[in-house]
C-alpha positions as CSV (number, residue, x, y, z in Angstrom):
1,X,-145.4,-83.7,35.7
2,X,-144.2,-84.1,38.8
3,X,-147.0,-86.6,40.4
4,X,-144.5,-88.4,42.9
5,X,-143.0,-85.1,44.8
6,X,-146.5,-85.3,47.3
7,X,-146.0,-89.1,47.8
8,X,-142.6,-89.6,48.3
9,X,-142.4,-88.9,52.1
10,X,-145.6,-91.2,52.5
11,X,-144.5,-94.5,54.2
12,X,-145.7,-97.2,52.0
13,X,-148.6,-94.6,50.4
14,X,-151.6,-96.6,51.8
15,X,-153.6,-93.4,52.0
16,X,-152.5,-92.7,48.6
17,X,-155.8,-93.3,46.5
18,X,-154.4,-95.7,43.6
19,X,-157.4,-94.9,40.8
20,X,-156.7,-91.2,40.9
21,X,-152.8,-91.4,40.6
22,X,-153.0,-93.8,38.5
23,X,-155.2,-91.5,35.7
24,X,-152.9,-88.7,36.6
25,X,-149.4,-90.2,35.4
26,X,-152.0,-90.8,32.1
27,X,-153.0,-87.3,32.0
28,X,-149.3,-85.9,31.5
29,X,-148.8,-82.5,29.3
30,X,-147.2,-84.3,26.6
31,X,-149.0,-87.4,26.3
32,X,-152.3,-87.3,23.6
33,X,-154.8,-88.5,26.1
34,X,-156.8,-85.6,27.5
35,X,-159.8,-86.7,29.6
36,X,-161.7,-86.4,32.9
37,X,-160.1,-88.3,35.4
38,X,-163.6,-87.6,38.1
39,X,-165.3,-90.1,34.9
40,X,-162.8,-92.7,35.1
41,X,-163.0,-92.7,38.9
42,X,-166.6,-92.4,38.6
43,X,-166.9,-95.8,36.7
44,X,-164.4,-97.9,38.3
45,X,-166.6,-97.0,41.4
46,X,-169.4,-98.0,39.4
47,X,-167.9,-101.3,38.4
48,X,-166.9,-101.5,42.3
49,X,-170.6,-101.6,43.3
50,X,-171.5,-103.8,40.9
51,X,-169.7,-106.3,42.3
52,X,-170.3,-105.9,46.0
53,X,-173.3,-108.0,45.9
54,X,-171.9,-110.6,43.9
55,X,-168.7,-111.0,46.0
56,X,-170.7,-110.8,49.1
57,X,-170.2,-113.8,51.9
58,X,-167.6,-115.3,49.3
59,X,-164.5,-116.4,50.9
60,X,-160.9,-115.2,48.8
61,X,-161.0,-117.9,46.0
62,X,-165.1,-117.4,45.6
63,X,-164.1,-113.3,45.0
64,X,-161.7,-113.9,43.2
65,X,-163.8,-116.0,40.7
66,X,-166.8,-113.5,40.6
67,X,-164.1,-110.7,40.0
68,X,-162.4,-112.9,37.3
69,X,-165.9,-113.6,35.9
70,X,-167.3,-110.1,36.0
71,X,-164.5,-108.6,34.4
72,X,-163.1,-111.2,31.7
73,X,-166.2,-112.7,30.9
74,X,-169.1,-110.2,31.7
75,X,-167.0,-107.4,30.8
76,X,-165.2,-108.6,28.1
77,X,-161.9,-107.4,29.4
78,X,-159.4,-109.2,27.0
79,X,-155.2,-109.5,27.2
80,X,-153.3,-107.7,24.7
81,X,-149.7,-106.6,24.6
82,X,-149.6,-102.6,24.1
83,X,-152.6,-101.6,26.5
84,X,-150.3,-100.3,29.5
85,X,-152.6,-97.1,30.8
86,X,-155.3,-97.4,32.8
87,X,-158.1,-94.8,31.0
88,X,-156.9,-97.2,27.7
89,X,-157.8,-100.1,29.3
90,X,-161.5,-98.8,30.4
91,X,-161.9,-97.7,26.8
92,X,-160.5,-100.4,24.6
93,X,-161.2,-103.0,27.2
94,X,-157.9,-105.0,26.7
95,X,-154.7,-104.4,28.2
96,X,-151.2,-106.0,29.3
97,X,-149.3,-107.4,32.4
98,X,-149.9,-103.6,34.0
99,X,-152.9,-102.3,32.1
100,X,-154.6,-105.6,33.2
101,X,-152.8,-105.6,37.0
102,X,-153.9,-101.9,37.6
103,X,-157.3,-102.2,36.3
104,X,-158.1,-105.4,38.8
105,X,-156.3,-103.1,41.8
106,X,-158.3,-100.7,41.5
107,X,-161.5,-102.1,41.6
108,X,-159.8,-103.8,44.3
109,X,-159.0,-100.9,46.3
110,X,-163.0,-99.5,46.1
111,X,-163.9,-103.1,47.5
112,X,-160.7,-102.7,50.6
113,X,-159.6,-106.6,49.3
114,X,-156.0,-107.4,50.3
115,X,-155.1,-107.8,46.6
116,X,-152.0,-106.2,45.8
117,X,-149.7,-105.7,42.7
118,X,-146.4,-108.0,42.8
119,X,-143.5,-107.6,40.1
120,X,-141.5,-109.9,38.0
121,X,-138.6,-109.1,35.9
122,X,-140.2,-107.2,33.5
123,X,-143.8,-108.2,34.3
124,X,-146.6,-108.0,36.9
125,X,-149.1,-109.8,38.4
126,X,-151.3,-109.6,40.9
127,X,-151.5,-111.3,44.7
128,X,-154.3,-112.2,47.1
129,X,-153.2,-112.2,50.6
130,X,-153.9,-112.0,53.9
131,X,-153.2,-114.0,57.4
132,X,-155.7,-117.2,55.7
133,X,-155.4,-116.7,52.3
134,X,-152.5,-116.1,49.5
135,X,-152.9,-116.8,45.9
136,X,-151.2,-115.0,43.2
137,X,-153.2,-114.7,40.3
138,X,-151.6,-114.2,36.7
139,X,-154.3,-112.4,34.5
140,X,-152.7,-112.8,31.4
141,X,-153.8,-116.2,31.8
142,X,-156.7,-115.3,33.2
143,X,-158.2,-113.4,30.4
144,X,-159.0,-114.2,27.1
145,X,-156.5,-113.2,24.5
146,X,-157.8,-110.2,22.2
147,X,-157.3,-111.9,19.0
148,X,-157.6,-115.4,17.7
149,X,-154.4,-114.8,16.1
150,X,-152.8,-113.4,19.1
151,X,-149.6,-115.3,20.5
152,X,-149.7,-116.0,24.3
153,X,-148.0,-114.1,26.1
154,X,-144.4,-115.2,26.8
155,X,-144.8,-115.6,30.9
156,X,-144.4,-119.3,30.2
157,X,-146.6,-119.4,33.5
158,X,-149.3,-121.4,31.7
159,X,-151.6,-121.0,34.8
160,X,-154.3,-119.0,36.1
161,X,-152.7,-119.1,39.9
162,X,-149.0,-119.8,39.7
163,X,-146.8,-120.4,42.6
164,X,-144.1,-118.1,43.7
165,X,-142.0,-121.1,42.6
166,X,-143.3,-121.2,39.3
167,X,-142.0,-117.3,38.9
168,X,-138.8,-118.2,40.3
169,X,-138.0,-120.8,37.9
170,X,-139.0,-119.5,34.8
171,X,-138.0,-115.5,35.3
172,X,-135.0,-117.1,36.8
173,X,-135.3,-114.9,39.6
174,X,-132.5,-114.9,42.1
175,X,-132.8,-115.4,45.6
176,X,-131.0,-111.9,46.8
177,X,-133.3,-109.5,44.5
178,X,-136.3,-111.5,46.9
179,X,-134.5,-110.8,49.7
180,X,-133.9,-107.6,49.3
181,X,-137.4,-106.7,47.7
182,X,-136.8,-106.0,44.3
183,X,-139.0,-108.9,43.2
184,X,-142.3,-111.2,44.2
185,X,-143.1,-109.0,47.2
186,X,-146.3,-107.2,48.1
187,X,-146.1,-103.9,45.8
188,X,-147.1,-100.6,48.2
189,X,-149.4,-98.1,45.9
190,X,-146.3,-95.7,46.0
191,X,-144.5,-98.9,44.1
192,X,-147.4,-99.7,42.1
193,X,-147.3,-95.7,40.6
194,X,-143.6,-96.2,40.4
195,X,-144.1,-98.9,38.0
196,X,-147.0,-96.8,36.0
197,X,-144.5,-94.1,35.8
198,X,-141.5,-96.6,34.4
199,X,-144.3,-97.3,31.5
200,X,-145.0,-93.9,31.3
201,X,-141.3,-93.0,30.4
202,X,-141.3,-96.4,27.4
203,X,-144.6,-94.4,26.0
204,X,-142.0,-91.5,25.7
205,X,-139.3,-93.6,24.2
206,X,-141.5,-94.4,20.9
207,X,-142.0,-90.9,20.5
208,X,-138.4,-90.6,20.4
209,X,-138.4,-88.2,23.3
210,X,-135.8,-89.3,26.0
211,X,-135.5,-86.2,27.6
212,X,-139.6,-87.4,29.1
213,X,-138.8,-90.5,29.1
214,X,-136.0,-89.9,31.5
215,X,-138.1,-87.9,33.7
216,X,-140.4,-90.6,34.1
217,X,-137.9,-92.8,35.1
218,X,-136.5,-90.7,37.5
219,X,-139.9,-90.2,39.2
220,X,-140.3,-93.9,39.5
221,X,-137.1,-94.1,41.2
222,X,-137.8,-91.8,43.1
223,X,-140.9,-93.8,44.4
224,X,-139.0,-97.1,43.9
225,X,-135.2,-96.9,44.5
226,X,-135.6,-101.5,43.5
227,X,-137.2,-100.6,40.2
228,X,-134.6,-102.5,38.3
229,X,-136.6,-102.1,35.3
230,X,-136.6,-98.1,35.3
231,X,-132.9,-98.0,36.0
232,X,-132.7,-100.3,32.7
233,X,-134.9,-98.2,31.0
234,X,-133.0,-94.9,31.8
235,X,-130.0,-96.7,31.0
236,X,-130.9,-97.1,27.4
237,X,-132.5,-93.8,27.4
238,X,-129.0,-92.5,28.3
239,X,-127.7,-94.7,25.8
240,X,-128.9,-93.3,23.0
241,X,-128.7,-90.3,24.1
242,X,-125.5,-90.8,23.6
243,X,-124.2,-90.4,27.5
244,X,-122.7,-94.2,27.9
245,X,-121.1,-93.2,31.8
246,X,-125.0,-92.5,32.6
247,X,-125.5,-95.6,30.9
248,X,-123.4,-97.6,32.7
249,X,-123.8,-96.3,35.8
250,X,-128.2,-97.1,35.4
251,X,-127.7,-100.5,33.5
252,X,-125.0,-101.7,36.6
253,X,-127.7,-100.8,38.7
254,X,-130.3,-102.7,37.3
255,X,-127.9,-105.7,37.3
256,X,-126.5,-105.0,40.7
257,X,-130.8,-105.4,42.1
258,X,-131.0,-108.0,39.3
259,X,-128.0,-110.3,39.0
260,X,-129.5,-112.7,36.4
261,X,-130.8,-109.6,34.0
262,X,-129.9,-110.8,30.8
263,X,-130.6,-108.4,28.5
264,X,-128.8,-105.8,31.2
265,X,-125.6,-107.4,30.9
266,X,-126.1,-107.3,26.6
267,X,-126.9,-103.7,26.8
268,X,-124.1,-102.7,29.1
269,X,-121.6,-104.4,27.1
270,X,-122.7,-102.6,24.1
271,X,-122.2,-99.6,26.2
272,X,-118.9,-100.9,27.4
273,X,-117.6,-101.7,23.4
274,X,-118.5,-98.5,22.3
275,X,-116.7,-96.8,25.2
276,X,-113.4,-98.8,24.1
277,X,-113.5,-101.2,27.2
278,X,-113.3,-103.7,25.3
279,X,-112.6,-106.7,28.0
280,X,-115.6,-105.7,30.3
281,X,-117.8,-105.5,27.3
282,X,-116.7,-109.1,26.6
283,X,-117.3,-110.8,30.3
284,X,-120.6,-109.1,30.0
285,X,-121.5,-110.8,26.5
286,X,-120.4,-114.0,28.2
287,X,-122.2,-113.1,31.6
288,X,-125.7,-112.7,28.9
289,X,-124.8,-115.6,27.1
290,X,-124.5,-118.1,30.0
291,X,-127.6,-116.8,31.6
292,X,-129.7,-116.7,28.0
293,X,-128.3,-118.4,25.2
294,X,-131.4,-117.2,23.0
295,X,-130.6,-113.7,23.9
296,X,-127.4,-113.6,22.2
297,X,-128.0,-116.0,19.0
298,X,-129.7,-112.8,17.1
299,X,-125.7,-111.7,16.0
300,X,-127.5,-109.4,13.5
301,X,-129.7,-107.5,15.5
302,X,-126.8,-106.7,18.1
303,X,-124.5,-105.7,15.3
304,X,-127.8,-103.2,13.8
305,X,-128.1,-101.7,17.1
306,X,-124.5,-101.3,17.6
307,X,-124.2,-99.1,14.7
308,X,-127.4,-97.4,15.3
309,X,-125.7,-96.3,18.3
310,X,-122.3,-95.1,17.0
311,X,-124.3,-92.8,15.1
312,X,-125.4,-90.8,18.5
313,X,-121.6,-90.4,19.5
């Protein structure tokens, strides 16, 4: 699938319409799902209308309420932590960080609200802003976990409208990947299909097919040159694939847009060990360790992958 070739000469994508490319990176050749994407359009347009009247002569935090109302209470839409596409998440009615961000932009985008999809290290959220009005709004606070026996999920953000602060502190974000856009700025729809493609490639990678995975990740590169996460991802996709100089040359990148990417540095010095440089491996083990103790405590899960790995070579 090559969904991003048409949009990558579009500046910032506005006229892209989000629902439609958001079904089509679903609707890939390979994937299981095979459906109508005129239905799902059809009922998020549906949905859309629904709530015009209810959102009418609100101002931002009255909208956002009746949206948050209609679509987690009304609606039943519930957080869970596999539901990443967005036809899953009309079906099942419970989806993630994305499946949950995606689904609210949408609707979004048939009502023209200045909502718009904002990134994390590994996670999303979504943003109300315009010249009176920003809030960011973290939906998997907002909606109702899917099970009673469900953890919460670990965005430590334990509330509904979190300060960019809040995000910087506990995804220890550093100040240069804001600067230079990799994270808590207003996503474009090219970047929000960027990031749909970066999931599309990890649905690839539990299939144990890299080869699609990769070309998902290089399509939401190509839509995203700051996704840190995507160079990560084709970084470990190269990994065991058993190419460790693509490797390391995808897992610096995500660390160069991401200096305090933990689990980068822990994956890259794997990648470093196996190749024999042994002494870079080791400042990156320490570089993991000083930026998340927890990460490197599991000793035995390191040393199982390591050898899962040197049976690739």
């Amino acid at each position: 699938m090559q969904l991003c070739e048409p949009l990558k000469n579009q500046d910032r994508g506005e006229r892209i319409n989000l629902t439609e490319s958001l079904l089509k990176v679903t609707k890939d050749e390979e994937l299981t799902y095979d459906f109508d994407v005129k239905k799902y359009s059809d009922k998020i347009k549906d949905m859309a209308s629904e709530l015009e009247g209810k959102i009418e002569n609100k101002d931002p935090e009255g909208t956002i309420n009746e949206i948050n109302t209609y679509l987690f209470q009304e609606g039943g839409f519930r957080y869970n932590d596999s539901g990443f596409f967005l036809n899953e998440v009309l079906d099942d009615k419970k989806g993630n960080c994305v499946g949950l961000s995606n689904l609210y932009l949408v609707v979004s985008e048939n009502l023209g609200l200045p909502i718009h999809g904002v990134s994390a290290p590994r996670h999303m959220f979504i943003r109300w802003e315009d010249k009176e009005f920003k809030s960011n709004i973290e939906l998997t606070n907002v909606a109702p976990l899917d099970s009673i026996y469900m953890q919460p999920p670990e965005n430590k953000t334990r509330n509904e409208f979190p300060s960019d602060g809040r995000y910087i502190d506990e995804y220890n974000i550093p100040q240069e990947s804001i600067e230079e856009g990799v994270y808590l700025k207003n996503l474009s729809k090219k970047e929000v299909i960027s990031t749909a493609l970066n999931t599309l490639g990890t649905f690839h990678v539990d299939q144990d097919s890299f080869e699609k995975a990769i070309e998902g990740y290089d399509q939401s590169i190509d839509l995203n040159p700051n996704n840190a996460e995507a160079y990560f991802n084709r970084g470990t996709s190269y990994m065991w694939q058993g190419d460790f100089r693509k490797a390391e040359e995808d897992l610096s990148k995500s660390i160069e847009l991401n200096p305090n990417f933990a689990i980068g540095y822990i994956h890259r010095g794997l990648v470093n060990e196996l190749r024999g440089y042994i002494e870079k491996a080791t400042e990156d083990f320490y570089k993991a360790k000083e930026l998340n103790p927890d990460l490197t405590c599991r000793v035995s899960e390191i040393e199982k992958f390591k050898e899962d790995l040197l049976e690739v070579r």
